[in-house]
DRENFILO-273490 format. One record per atom (N, C-alpha, C): residue in one letter; x, y, z. Coordinates in pm, whole numbers, padded with zeros to 5 digits, always signed. Layout:
N
AXYZ/...
//
This chain:
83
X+01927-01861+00396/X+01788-01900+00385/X+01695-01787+00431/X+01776-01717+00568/X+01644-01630+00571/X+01657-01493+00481/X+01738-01502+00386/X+01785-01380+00348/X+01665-01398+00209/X+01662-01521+00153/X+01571-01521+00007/X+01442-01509+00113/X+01398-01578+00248/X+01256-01533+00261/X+01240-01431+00256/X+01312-01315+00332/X+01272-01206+00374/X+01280-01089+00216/X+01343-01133+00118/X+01354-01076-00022/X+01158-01159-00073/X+01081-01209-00022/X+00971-01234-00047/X+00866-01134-00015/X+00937-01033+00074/X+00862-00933+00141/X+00901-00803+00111/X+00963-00817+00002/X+01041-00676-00059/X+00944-00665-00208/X+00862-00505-00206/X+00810-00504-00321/X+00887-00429-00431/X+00868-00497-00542/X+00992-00492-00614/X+00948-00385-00757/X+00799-00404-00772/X+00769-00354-00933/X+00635-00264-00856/X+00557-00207-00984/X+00475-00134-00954/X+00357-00192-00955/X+00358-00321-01019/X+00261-00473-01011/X+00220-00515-00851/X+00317-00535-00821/X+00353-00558-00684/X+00261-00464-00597/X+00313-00347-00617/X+00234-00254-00504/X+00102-00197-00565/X+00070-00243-00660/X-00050-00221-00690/X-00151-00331-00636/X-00098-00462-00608/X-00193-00563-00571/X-00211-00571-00393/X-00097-00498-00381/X-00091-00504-00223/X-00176-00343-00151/X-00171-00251-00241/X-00288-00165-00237/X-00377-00196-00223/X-00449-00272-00323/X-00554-00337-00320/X-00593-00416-00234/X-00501-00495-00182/X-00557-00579-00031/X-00566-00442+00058/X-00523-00368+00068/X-00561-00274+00190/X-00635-00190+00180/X-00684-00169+00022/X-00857-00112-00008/X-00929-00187+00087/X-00967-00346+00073/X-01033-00438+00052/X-01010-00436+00200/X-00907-00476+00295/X-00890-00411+00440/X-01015-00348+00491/X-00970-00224+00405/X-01020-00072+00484/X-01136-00084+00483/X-01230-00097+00349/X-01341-00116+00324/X-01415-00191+00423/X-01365-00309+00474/X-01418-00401+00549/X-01436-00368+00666/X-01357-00305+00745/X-01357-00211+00872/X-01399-00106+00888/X-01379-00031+00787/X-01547+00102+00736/X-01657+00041+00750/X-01702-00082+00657/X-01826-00089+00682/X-01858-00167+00860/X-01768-00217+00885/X-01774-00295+01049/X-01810-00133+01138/X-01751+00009+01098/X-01759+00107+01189/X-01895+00183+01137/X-01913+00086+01055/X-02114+00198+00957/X-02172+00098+01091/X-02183-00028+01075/X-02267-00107+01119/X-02313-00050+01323/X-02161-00036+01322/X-02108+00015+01467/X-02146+00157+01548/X-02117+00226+01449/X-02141+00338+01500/X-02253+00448+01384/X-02346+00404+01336/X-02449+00468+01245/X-02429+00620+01267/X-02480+00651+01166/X-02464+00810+01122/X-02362+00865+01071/X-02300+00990+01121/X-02254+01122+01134/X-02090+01017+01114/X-02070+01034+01240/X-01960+00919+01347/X-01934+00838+01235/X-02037+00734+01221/X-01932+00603+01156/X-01906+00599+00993/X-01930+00774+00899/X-01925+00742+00783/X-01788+00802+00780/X-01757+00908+00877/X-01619+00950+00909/X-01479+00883+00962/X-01515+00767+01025/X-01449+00655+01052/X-01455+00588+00917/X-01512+00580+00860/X-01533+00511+00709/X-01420+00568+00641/X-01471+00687+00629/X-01371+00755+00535/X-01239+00790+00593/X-01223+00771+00700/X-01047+00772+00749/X-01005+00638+00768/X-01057+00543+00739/X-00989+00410+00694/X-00964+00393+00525/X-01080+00462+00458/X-01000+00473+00295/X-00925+00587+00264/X-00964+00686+00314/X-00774+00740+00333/X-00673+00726+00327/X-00681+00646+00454/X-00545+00592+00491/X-00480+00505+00407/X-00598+00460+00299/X-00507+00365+00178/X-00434+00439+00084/X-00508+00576+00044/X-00498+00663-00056/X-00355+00688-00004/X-00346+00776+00104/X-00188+00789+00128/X-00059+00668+00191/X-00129+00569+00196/X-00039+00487+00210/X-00002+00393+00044/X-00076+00415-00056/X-00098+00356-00151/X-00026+00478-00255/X+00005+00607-00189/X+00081+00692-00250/X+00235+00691-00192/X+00233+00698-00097/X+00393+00685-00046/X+00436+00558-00111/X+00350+00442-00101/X+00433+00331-00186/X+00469+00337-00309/X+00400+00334-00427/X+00479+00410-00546/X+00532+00502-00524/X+00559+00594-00428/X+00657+00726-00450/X+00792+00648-00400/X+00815+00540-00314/X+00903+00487-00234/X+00999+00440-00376/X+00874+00334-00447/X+00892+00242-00584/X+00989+00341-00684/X+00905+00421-00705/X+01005+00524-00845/X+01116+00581-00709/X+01151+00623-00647/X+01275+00649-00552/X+01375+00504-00555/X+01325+00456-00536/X+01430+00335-00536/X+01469+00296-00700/X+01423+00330-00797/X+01486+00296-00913/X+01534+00424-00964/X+01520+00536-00920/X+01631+00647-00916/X+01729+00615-00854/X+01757+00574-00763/X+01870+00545-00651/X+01939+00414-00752/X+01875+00355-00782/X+01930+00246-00812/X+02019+00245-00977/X+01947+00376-01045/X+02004+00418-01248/X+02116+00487-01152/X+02117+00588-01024/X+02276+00653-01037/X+02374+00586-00955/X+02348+00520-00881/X+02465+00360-00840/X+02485+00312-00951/X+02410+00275-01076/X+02465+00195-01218/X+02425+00070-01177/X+02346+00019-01097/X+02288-00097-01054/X+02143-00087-01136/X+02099-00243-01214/X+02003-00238-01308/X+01896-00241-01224/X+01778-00130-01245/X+01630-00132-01129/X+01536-00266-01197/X+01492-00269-01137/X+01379-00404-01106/X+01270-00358-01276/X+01238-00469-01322/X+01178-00431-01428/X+01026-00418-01404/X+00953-00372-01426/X+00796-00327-01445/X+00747-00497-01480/
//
């Protein structure tokens, strides 16, 4: 039982990590603008922009993870997850 939950938390396609990107745009954005409101100027557009960053490269390692794991997976001869 806990083996199918925890396969609920495994992203599997590039669908997948594209929507879960997107919640952490939508994240970031929200806490950028909480650090505009917070800290005005200079300061809080730079805090801004190192919270959407942090999506950009976290939103890149995840598809790079995605196509790695279906390389790994064509030379085992095990069928990769379909698109």
């Amino acid at each position: 039982m806990l083996h199918k939950l925890g396969r609920l938390f495994v992203i599997k396609n590039r669908f997948e990590a594209f929507v879960i990107i997107y919640a952490l745009a939508l994240g970031a954005t929200a806490r950028g603008s909480a650090y505009l409101a917070e800290y005005p100027g200079f300061g809080g557009k730079l805090l801004f922009l190192a919270t959407t960053g942090a999506v950009f490269l976290a939103g890149a390692k995840i598809l790079d993870c995605i196509k790695l794991e279906r390389e790994v997976a064509e030379l085992r001869g095990q069928t990769p997850p379909v698109d």
